[in-house]
VOSE-279977 format. One record per residue (C-alpha): x, y, z; residue in three letters. Coordinates in steps of 0.5 Angstrom, whole numbers, plus 2048, in hexadecimal, padded with zeros to 3 digits. Layout:
BEGIN
XYZAla
...
***
This chain:
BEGIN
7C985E7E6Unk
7CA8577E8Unk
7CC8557EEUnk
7D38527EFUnk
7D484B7EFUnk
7D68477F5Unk
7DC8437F5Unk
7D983C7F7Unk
7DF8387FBUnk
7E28317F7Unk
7E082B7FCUnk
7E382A802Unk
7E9827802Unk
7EB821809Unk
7F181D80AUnk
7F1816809Unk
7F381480FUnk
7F8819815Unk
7FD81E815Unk
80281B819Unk
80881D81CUnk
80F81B81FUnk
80C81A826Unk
806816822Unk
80881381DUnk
80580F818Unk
805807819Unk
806803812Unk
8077FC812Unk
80A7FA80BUnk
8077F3808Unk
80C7F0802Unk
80D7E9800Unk
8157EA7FCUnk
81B7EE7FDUnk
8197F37FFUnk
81C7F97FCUnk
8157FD7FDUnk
8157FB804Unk
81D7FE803Unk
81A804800Unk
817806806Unk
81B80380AUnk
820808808Unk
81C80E807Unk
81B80E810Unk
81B815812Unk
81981980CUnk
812819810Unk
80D819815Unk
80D810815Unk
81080B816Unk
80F803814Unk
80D7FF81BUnk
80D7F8818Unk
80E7F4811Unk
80B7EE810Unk
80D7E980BUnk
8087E3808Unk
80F7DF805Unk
8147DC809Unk
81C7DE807Unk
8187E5802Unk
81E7EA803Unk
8197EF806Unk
81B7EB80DUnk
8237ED80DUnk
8217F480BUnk
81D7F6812Unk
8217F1816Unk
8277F6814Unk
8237FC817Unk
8217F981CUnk
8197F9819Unk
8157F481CUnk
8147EF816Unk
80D7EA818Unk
80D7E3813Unk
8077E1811Unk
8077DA80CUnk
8007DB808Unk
8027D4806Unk
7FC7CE809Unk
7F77D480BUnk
7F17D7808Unk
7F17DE806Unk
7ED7DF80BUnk
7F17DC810Unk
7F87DF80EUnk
7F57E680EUnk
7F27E6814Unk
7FA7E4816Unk
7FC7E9813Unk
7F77EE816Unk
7F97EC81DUnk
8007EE81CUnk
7FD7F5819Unk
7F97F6820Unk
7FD7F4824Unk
8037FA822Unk
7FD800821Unk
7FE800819Unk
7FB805816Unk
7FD80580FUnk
8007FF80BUnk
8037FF805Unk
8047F9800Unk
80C7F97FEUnk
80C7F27F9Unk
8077EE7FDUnk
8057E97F8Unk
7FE7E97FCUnk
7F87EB7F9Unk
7F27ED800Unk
7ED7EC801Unk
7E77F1801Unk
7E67F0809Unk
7EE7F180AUnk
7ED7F8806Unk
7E77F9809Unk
7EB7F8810Unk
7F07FE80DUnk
7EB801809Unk
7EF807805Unk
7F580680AUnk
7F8801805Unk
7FD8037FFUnk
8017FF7FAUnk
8068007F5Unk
8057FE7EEUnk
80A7FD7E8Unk
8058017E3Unk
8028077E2Unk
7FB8067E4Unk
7F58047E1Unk
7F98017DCUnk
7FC7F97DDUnk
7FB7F87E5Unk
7FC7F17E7Unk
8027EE7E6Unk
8087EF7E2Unk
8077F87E1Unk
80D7F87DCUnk
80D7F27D8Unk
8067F47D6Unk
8077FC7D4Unk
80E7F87CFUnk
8087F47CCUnk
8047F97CAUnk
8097FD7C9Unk
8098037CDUnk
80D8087CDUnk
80D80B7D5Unk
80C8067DAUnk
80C8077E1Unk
80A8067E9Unk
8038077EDUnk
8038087F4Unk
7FB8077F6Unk
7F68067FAUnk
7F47FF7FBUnk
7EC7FE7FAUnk
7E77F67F9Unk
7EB7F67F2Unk
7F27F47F0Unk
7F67FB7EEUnk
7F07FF7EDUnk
7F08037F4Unk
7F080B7F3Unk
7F780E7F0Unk
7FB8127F5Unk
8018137F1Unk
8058107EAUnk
80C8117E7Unk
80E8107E0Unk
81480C7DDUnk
81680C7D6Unk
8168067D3Unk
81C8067CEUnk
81E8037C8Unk
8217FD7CAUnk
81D7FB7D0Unk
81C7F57D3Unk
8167F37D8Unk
81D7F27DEUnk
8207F97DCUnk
8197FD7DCUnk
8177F97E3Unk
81E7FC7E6Unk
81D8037E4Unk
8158037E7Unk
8188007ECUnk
81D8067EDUnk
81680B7EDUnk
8128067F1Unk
8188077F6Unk
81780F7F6Unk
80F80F7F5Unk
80D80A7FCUnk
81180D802Unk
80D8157FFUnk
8078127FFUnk
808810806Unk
80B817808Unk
805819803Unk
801815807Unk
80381780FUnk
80481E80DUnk
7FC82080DUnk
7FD81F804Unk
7F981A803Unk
7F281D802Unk
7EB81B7FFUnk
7E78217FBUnk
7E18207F7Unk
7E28197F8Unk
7E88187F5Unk
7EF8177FAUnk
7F581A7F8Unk
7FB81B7FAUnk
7FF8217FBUnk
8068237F9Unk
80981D7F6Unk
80C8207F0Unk
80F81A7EBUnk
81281C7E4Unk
8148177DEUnk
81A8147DDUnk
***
């Protein structure tokens, strides 16, 4: 008779940052350069878990996103990119993070791409929001270019922000249907109501212990989108 097998144990599974609790929680900062309608998303979605948002800062003087945490009273810090290096201005930029005890930043319309020496600063502390399903069209303008190679789903990334543009690890997607009739403001308007949705779980997601590495691979846990 042969002998049994053992069960050998998967890879171990570590979270991706803390469990935070309402004593503790998480310290987000929100970087947009716009309106600010994602920065509203999570503005609005205080309260569903262990985080809140300490500080917004802003790279363009008179973007929306400045009334929008003004209104609640979030601190909200101005830092003009205009007549600075790069380097300089996010050197600024991570003054501010420092100085509120920022642990996760989340990227909400910031019309920046970082520098590999930000990312490194908050390596796997950085998450974006991105109008596409990635790999496919990162960069600029997700929905116009799903309508131009005439797809049939669209949809929203939120990720990990790594050295590339839009290519850091995928914590969750939402798919949206594209329609007949679409065009590139119809199509943007529906992912937006996905990306409004997908942000504020990721960050609950995230300061809930559900964001985890195994294997190499991060996932995150329990963010259930379906197709509309």
């Amino acid at each position: 008779m042969s002998e049994p097998v053992a069960a050998t144990a998967g890879p171990a599974v570590a979270m991706v940052g803390r469990r935070c609790t309402p004593a503790e929680p998480l310290r987000v900062a929100v970087l947009a350069s716009g309106g600010g309608s994602n920065l509203q998303a999570l503005l609005d979605a205080r309260g569903q878990g262990p985080w809140q948002v300490v500080v917004v800062v802003v790279n363009v003087a008179g973007a929306g996103a400045i009334a929008r945490a003004e209104a609640v009273g979030v601190p909200v810090v101005l830092v003009p990119h205009t007549g600075l290096s790069r380097p300089d201005h996010e050197a600024r930029v991570l003054d501010v993070l420092a100085a509120h005890d920022v642990e996760l930043v989340v990227l909400a319309g910031y019309m920046r791409v970082l520098t590999g020496a930000f990312v490194g600063r908050f390596s796997r502390r950085i998450v974006n929001v991105h109008p596409a399903l990635l790999p496919s069209f990162p960069g600029m303008h997700g929905a116009r270019q799903a309508l131009d190679h005439g797809c049939r789903v669209a949809g929203c990334t939120v990720h990990l922000v790594d050295a590339g543009v839009d290519t850091g690890p995928i914590l969750a997607q939402a798919a949206v249907a594209i329609l007949d009739d679409d065009d590139e403001a119809a199509l943007q308007r529906r992912i937006q109501v996905q990306e409004h949705r997908l942000l504020p779980a990721v960050v609950t997601a995230w300061a809930d212990g559900r964001v985890v590495e195994q294997g190499g691979v991060i996932r995150c846990r329990g963010v259930v989108t379906p197709t509309v």
